[in-house]
N, C-alpha and C positions, 0 to 999 in steps of 0.2 A: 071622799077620802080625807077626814078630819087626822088619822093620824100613822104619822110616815115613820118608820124603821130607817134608819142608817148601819149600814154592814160596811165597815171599811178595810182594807188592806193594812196590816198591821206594820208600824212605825212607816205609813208613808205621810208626809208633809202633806202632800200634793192632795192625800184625802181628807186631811184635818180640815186641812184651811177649806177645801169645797162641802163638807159638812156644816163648818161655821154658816159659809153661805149659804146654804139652804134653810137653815134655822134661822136666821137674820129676812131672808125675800119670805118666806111664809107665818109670821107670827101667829097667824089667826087658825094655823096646825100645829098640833103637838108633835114635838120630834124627837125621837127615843135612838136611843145608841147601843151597838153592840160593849160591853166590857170595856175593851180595848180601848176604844173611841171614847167613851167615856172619861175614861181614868186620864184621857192624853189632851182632852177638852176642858176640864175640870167640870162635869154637867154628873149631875145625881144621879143614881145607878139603887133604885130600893130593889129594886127587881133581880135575880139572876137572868143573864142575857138572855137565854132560851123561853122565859116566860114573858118577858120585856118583847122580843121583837114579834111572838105570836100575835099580840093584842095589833100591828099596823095593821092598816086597809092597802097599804104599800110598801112595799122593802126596796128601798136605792140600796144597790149594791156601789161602792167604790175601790176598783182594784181592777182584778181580774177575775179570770174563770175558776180561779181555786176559791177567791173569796165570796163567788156566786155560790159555790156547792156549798160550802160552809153556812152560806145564806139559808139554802135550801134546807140545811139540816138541822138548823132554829126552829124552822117554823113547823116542824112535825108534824108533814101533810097538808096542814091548812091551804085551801085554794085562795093565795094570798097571790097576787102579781109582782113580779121583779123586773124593776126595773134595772140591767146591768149600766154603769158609766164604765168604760175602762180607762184605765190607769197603769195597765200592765203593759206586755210586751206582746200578745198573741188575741185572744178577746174572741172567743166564737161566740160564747154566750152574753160578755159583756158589749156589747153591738155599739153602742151610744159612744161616738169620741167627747173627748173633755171637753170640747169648742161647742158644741150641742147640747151637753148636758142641764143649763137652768131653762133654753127654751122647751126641751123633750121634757121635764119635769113640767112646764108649764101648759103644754098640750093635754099629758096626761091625767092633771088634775081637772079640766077641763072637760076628762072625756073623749078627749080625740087620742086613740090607740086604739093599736089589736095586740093582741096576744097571742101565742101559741102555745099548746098543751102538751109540755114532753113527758115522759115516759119515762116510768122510776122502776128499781127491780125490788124484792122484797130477800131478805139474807139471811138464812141461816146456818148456823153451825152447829152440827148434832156431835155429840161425845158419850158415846155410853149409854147410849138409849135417850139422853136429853137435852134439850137446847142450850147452851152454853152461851150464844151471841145470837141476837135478833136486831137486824136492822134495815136500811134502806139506802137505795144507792139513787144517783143521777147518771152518773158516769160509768164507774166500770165496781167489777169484781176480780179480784188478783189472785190466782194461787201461783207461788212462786219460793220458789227453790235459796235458801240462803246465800253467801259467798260462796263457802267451802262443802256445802256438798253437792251428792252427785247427779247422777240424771235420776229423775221420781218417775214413780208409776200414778197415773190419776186414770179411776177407771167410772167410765161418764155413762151414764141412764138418762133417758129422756121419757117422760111419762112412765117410766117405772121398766120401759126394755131397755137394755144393753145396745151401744151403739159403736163403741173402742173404748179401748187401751190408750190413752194416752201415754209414750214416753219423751218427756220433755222438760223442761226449765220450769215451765209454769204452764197456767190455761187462762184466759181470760173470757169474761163474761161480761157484755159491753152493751148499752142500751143504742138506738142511733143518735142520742147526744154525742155517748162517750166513743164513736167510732173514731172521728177524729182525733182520739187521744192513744194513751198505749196500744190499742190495740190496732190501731192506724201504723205503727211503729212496728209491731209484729206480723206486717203483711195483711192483715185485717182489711175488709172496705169501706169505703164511705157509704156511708146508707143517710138519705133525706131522715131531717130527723121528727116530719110528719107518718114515716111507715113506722106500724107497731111492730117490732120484733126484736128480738137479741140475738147478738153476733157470738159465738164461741170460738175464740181462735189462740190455738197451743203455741206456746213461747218456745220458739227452735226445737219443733219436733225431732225425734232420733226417726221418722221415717216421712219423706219426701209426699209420701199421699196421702199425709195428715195434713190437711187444707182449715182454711176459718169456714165454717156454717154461719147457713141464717134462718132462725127459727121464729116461726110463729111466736107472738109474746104470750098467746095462753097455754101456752109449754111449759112444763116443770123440767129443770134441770139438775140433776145430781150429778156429782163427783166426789168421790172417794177416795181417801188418800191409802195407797196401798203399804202391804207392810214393808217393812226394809229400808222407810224412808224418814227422812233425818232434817232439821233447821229447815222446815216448810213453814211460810208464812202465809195468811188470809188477809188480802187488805181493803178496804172498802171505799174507795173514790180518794184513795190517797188520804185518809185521814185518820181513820182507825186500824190498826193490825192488831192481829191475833196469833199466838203459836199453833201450828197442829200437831197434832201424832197421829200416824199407824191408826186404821179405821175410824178416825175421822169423817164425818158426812158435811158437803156442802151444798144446801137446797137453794136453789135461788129461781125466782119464778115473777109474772108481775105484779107490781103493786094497783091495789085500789085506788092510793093517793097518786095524783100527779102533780107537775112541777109546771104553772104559768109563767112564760116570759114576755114582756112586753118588748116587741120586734122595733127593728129600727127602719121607720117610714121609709130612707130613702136608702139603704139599701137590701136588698134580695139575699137568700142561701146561697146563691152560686155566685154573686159579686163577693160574699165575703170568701168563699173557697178559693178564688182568684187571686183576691189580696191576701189572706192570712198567709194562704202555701202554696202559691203562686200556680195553682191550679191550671194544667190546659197548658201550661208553656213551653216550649222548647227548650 
């Protein structure tokens, strides 16, 4: 691994100054920066970010699990390894504490890591017969209803049959990375996030026996925004939104590409479910 990606949490201290360090203990690697990190480092930037952190053989994430997806979504597919440090306040994916972080970099370069291969969804948005947004999730898929309007109709196909009527706030479309995120919050479950499949579960259904599913990942899933409905938004792992309208199509199905994270030796999935949201407790 001659050359390592830095993805930092934007304006944290705490990531600058642990960026510098790792540029300073590894001189005989090249170490490249997101934008951000850059500009806050004073370190040359020829590159746009996106093509700049493709070229690592490693990506240090510094932050948290939002600045991991953001990580994720640099490297456009490439089976590149992420190594998360956290820096945040919750950290499923960012696993490594800050007190760890130069020795787990030092393992790693080393060779000594496993990784795990999660599980990305691929998104689209049809309008009028054509693709209007193509992209890729880690986490989730959002269809969700503005402030001010009312309850929507989303009407959901699975492999091209008819399954309900959604009436509800939103739907969401969740890998089991993103189970423990929103859709964890909308009654969704925890799903290990070595099973391949996606969770679909309606944001405050208008009827009681509209429950979350779990489907197969080599499922195609459609939703369509029915008519009569007004300020509905698409959003995609919290980083890009999109407006819809009235017959709007949302295809979301699994991707080819998947997402490497390099785990943290000394703790397990279920000690972190313990610790993060106190899992199991009384």
């Amino acid at each position: 691994m001659k050359i390592l990606g830095l993805v930092a949490k934007h304006d944290s201290e705490e990531a600058a100054s642990l960026a510098a360090e790792i540029r300073d203990r590894y001189p005989d690697r090249v170490v490249l920066a997101d934008e951000a990190l850059s500009t806050r480092l004073g370190w040359p930037q020829p590159e746009p970010e996106e093509t700049l952190i493709a070229r690592a053989d490693l990506v240090i994430v510094l932050g948290g699990d939002g600045t991991l997806i953001h990580a994720a979504r640099l490297l456009r597919g490439r089976a590149v390894p992420i190594l998360g440090i956290n820096l945040g306040s919750l950290g499923f994916m960012t696993e490594i504490p800050r007190q760890d972080a130069l020795a787990t970099i030092d393992d790693v370069l080393d060779g000594k890591f496993r990784t795990e291969s999660r599980l990305k969804l691929t998104v689209r948005l049809w309008r009028n017969g054509r693709v209007i947004a193509d992209d890729e999730v880690l986490n989730d898929v959002v269809l969700n209803k503005g402030a001010l309007a009312r309850i929507v109709d989303y009407e959901m196909c699975i492999d091209g049959q008819y399954v309900t009527t959604y009436k509800a706030d939103g739907v969401i479309v969740a890998t089991p990375t993103g189970s423990t995120a929103y859709s964890l919050s909308a009654g969704g479950p925890i799903i290990h996030p070595m099973v391949d499949c996606m969770i679909v579960t309606p944001i405050c259904p208008h009827a009681l026996t509209q429950r979350p599913l779990v489907l197969p990942s080599e499922r195609t899933v459609h939703l369509d925004l029915k008519e009569g409905a007004s300020d509905v938004y698409l959003t995609l792992d919290g980083k890009s939104g999109y407006p819809m309208e009235p017959g709007d199509r949302v295809e979301v199905a699994r991707s080819a590409n998947r997402v490497l994270l390099v785990r943290n030796p000394k703790m397990g999935y279920f000690a972190i479910l313990r610790e993060k949201l106190r899992w199991g407790e009384r």
